[in-house]
C-alpha positions in Angstrom: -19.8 35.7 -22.0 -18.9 37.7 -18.8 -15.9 36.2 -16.7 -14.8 37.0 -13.8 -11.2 36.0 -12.2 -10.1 36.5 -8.8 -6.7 35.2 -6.8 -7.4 33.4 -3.7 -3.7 32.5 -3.1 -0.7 31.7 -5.2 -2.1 28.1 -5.5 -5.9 29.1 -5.8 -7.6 31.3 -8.3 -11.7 31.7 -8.6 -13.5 31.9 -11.9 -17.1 33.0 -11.9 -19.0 33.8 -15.1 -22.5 33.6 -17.0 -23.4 31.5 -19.8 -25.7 32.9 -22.0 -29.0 30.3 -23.5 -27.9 32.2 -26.8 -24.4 30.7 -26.6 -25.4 27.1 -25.8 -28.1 27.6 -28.7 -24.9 28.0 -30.8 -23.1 25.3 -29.8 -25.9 23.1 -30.2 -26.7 24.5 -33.8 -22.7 24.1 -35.1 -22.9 20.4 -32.8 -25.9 19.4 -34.8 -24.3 20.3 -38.1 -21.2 18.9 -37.7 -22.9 15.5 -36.8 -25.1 15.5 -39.7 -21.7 15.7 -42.2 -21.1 12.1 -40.5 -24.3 10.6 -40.1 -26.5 7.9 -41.6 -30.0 7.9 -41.5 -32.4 6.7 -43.2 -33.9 8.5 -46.1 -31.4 10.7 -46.9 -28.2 10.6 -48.1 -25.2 10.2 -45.6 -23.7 13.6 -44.7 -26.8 15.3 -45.8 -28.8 15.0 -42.1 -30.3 18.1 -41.5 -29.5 19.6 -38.3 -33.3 19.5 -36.9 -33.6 16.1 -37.3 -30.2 15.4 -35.6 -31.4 17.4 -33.0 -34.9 15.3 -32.9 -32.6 12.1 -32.6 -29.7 13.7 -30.3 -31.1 16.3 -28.4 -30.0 15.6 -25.0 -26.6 14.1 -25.8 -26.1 17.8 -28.1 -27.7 20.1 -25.0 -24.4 18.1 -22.5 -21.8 18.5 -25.3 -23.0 22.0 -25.7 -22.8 23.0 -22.3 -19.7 21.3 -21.6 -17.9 23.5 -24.5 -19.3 26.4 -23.2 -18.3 26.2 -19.6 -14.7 25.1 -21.3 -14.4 28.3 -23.3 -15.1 30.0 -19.9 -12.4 28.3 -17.9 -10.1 29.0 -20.8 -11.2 33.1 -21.0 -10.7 32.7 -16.9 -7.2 31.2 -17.5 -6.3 33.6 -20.2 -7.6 36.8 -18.1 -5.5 35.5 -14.8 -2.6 34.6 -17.0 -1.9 31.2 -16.1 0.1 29.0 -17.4 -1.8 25.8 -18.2 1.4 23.3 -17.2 0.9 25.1 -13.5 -2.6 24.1 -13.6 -2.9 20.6 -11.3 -6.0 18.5 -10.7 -9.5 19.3 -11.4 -11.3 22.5 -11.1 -13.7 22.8 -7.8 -17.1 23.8 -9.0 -18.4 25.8 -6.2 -21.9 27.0 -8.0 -23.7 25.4 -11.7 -26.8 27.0 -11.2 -29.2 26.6 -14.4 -31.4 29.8 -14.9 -34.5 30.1 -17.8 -31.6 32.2 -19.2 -28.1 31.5 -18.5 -26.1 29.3 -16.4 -23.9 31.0 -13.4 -21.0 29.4 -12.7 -18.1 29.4 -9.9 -15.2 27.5 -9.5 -12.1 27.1 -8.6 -8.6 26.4 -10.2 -5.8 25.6 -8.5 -2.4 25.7 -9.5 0.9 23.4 -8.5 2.6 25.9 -5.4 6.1 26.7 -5.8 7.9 25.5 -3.0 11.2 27.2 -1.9 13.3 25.0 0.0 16.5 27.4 1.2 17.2 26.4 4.5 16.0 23.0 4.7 18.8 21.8 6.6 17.8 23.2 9.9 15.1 21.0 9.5 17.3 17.6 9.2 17.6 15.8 12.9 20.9 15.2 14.1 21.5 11.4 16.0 24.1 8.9 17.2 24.5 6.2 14.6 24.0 2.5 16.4 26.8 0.5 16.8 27.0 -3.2 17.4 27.8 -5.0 20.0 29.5 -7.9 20.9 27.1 -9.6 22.7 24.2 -8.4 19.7 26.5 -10.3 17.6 27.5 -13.8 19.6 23.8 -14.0 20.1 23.2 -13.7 15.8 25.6 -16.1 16.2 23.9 -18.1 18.0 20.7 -18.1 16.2 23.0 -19.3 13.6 23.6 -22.1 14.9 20.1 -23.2 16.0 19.1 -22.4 12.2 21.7 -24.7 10.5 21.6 -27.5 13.4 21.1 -30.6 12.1 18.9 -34.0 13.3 20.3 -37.5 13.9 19.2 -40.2 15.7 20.0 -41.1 19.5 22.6 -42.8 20.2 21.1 -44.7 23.5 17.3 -45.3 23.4 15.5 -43.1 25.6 11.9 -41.0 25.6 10.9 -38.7 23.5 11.7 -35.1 24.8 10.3 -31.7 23.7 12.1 -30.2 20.8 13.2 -33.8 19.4 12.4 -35.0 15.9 10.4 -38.3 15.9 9.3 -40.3 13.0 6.1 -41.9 13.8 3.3 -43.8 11.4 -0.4 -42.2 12.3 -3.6 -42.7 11.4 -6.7 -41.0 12.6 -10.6 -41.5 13.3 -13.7 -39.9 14.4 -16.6 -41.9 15.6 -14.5 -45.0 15.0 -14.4 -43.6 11.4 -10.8 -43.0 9.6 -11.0 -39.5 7.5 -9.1 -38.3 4.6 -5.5 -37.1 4.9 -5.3 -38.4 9.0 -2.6 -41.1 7.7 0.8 -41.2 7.2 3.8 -43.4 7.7 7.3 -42.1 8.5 6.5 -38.9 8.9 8.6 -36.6 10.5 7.4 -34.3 13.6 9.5 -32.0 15.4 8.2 -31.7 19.0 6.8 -28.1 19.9 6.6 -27.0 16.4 2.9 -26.9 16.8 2.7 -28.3 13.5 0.2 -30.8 14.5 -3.4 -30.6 16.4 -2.8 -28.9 20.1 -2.3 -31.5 22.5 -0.6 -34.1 19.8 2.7 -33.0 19.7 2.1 -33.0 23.7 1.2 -36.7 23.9 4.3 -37.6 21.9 6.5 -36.4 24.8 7.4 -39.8 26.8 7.1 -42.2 24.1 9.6 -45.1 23.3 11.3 -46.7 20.6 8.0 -49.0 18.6 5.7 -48.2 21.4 2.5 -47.7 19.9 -0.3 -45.2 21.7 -3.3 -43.9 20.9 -3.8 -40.0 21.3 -6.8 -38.4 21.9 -7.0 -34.5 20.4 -10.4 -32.3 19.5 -10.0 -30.4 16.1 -10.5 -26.8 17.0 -13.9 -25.0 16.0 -11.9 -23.0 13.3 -10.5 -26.0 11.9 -11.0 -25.4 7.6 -12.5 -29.0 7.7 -15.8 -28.5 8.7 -16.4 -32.3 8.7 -13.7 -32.1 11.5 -14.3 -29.0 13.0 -15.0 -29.4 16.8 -14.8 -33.0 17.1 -13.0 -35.2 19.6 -10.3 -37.6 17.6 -8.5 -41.0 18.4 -4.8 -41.2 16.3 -3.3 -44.8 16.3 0.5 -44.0 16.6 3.4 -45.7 16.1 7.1 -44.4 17.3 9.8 -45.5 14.9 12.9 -43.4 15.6 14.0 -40.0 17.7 16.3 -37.5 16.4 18.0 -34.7 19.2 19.4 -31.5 17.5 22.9 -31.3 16.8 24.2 -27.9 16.8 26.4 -26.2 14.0 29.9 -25.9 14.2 31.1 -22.5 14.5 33.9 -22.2 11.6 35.3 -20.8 8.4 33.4 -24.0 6.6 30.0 -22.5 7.9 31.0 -19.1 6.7 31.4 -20.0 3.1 28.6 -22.0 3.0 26.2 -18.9 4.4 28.3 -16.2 2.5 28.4 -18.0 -0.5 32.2 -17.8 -0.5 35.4 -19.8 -0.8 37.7 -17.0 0.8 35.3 -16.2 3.5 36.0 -16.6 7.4 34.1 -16.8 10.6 35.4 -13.2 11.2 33.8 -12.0 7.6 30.7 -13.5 8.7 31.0 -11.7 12.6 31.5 -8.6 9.8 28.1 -9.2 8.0 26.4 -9.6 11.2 27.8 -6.6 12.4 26.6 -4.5 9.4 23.0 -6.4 9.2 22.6 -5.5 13.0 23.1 -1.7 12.6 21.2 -1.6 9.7 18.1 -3.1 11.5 18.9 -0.4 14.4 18.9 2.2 11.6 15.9 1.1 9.8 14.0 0.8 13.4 15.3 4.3 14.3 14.8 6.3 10.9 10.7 4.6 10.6 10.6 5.1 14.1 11.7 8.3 14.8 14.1 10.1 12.1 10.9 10.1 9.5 8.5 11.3 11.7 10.7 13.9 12.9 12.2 15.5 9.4 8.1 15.3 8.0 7.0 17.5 10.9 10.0 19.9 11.0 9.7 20.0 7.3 6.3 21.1 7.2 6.5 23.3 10.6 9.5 25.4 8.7 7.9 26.1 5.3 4.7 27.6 4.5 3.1 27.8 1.2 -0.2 28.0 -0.3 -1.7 24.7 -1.1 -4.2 23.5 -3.8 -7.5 23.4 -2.4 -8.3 20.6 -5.0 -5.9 18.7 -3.9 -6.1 18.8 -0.1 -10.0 18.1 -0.6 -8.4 14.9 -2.2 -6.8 14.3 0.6 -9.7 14.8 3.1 -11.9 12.1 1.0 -8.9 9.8 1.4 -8.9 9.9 4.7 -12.5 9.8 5.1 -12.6 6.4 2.9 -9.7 5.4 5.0 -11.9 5.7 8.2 -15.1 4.5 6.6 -13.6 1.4 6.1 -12.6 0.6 9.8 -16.6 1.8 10.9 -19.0 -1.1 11.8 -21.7 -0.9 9.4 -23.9 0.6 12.2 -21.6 3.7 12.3 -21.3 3.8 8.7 -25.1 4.4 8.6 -25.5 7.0 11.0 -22.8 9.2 8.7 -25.0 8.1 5.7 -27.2 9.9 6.6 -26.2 13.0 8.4 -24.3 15.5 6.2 -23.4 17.7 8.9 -21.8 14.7 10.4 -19.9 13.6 7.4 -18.9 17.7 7.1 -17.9 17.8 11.0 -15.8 14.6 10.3 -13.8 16.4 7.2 -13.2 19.0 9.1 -11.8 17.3 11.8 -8.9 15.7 9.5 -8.4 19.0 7.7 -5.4 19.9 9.3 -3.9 16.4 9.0 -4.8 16.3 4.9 -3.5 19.9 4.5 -0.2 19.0 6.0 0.2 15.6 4.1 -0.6 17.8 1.0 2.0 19.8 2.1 4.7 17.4 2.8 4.2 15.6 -0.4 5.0 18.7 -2.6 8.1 19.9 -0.2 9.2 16.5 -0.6 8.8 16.6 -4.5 10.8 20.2 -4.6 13.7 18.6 -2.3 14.0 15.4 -4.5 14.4 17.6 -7.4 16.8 19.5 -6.0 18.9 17.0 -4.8 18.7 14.6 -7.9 16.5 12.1 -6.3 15.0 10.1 -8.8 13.4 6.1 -8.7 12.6 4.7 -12.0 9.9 2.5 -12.7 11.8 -0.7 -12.8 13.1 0.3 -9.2 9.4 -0.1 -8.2 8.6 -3.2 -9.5 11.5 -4.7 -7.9 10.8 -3.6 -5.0 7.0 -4.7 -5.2 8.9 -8.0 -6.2 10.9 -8.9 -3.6 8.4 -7.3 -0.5 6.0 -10.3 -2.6 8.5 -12.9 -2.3 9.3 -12.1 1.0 5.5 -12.1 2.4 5.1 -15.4 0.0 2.9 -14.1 -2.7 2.5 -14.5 -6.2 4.9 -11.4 -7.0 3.2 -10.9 -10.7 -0.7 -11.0 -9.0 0.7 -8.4 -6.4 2.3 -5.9 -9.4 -1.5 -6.7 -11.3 -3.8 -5.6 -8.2 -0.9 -2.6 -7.9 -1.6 -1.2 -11.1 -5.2 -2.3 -11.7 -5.9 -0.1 -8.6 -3.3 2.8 -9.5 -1.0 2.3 -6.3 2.0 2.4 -8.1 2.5 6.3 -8.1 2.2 6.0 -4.0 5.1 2.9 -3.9 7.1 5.2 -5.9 6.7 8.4 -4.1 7.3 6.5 -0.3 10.7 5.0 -2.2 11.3 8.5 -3.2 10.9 10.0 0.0 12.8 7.2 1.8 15.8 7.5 -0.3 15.6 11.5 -0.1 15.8 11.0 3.3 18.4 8.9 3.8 20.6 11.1 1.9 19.6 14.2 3.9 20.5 12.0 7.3 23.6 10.9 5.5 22.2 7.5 5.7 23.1 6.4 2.2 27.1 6.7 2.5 
């Protein structure tokens, strides 16, 4: 078997040999014989198949498994001749050429290896910035939200008309063509006004209503409505106005304190504290995704260069292709279908973009490890957790669909990068 090795770059090497008929005869003879040890068929005795007639019964499936430990004993002679060291080895090998001949097979590819990244004098690469302060007026208007939140509903004192943003409690029934449908009824139900929990124009028709005045209020369903039985059609509701409730805002206090805080001992100056420290962390989240990130990733990757595996940037490229395919109207996803040079012109346009996302990923691995950056796996699921809870989904489903579809290395490398950087911008003290 003639093998030939040659070094691309430090991340790249090139492997390009022959495969001799005689050799895959070989490997299909010792295939076949080792097979027949473990077979049963009938008329003869198990592990006494000759090798022809496994080879009658087998032959394509020995010819793949034949070839396949052929071209593996090349890529191992390659690895051997280049000296590499098979824990540097990352990803799959490129093939750049399988050509089958009446004789031999010719083969080229490519290996590439995981770059070694040296990360003196990253610092000058870390953004400097003003860390946000609070202000008072940021605060009294949390604290003013605050109140609106906890405000509490009771009824009128002196009868008077319903106004927007009251609560009213009101019986309702509605019908369509003179018809009532299911789930237009209800009695003492309560409707804030200008929540737009109801049909547009209901909530409207409310406004100006008195204590037991009874009305009826005419409202078309929209088109999107998820009843289609109801979907588009003009409606008369029957109502009935029991009772209004105005908004009573929150008292200001220590009381309201512990009750938010969770804590006997707290004060209304703890909870002006919190608000404080939530504020600036919001500025600091908005400034470090909006700006700090973007800015360490680029001068990251502007002040290191390093060879990259090809493997892996091509990776990349198909990511971003699939990426892009997906937001294409099936019209344009056609015309790429079926023009190569397109689909080519279009990887090479997000080249540079893959090559330096390749890039930052394995400066960011090299800096984590330097810096004892670490997130364990329960870290991730906790996260996954609470971003579920948060958004209102089922937070077991959402782990499922994240490991069913191998996302979970991503979440943990963004967590990874996130925390690395917050200790480089001295955002973590």
């Amino acid at each position: 078997m003639k093998v030939t090795v040659n070094k691309i770059d430090d991340a790249n090497v090139s492997v390009s040999g022959e495969i001799d008929n005689s050799v895959i005869e070989a490997n299909v003879d010792r295939l076949a014989r080792e097979a027949g040890k473990q077979m049963k068929v009938d008329g003869f005795r198990k592990g006494k198949v000759p090798p022809h007639v496994v080879k009658k019964l087998h032959g394509d499936k020995l010819q793949q498994d034949a070839e396949s430990d052929a071209l593996k004993a090349l890529v191992d002679a390659g690895i051997a001749q280049a000296n590499i060291n098979t824990a540097d080895i990352i990803g799959e090998p490129i093939f750049k050429k399988y050509d089958k001949q009446a004789d031999k097979i010719d083969v080229e590819l490519e290996i590439s290896l995981r770059p070694n990244v040296d990360i003196s004098g990253y610092e000058k690469a870390v953004p400097s910035f003003e860390k946000p302060e609070a202000t008072d007026e940021e605060v009294e208007a949390k604290l003013e939200d605050i109140k609106a939140q906890q405000a509490t509903y009771a009824k009128i004192k002196r009868k008077r008309m319903v106004r927007d943003g009251d609560m009213v409690v009101i019986d309702f029934e509605g019908f369509v063509d003179g018809e009532a449908f299911e789930g237009g009824k209800a009695e003492k139900f309560n409707l804030k006004i200008g929540s737009g929990q109801f049909i547009p124009g209901f909530e409207d028709q409310i406004i100006g209503m008195k204590y037991e005045e009874e009305k009826d209020i005419v409202v078309t369903f929209p088109e999107e409505y998820q009843s289609k039985d109801l979907a588009g059609k003009e409606a008369t509701f029957k109502v009935k106005l029991h009772e209004i409730q105005e908004q009573v805002p929150a008292e200001l206090n220590d009381e309201l304190a512990q009750k938010l805080l969770n804590d006997e001992k707290a004060t209304l100056e703890t909870l002006k504290e919190k608000l404080k420290e939530q504020i600036v962390n919001e500025k600091i989240s908005k400034l470090y995704n909006e700006e700090l990130k973007p800015k360490l990733i680029e001068a990251l990757v502007e002040t290191f260069d390093f060879a990259l595996p090809n493997n892996i940037v091509e990776q990349e490229i198909d990511a971003k292709i699939n990426a892009k395919a997906r937001e294409m109207k099936e019209e344009e996803l056609n015309e790429y279908k079926e023009n190569t040079e397109k689909v080519e012109a279009l990887r090479e346009e997000v080249r540079d973009e893959a090559k330096n996302s390749v890039k930052a990923t394995f400066i960011v691995d090299a800096l984590a490890k330097a810096q004892e950056v670490t997130v364990d796996d329960q870290e991730v699921s906790q996260a996954i957790y609470y971003e579920s809870m948060m958004s209102g989904q089922d937070p077991q489903a959402v782990i499922k669909y994240y490991q069913e579809n191998n996302l979970l290395p991503a979440v943990k490398m963004g967590m990874i990068e996130d925390k690395l950087f917050g200790k480089l911008l001295g955002l973590d003290k």
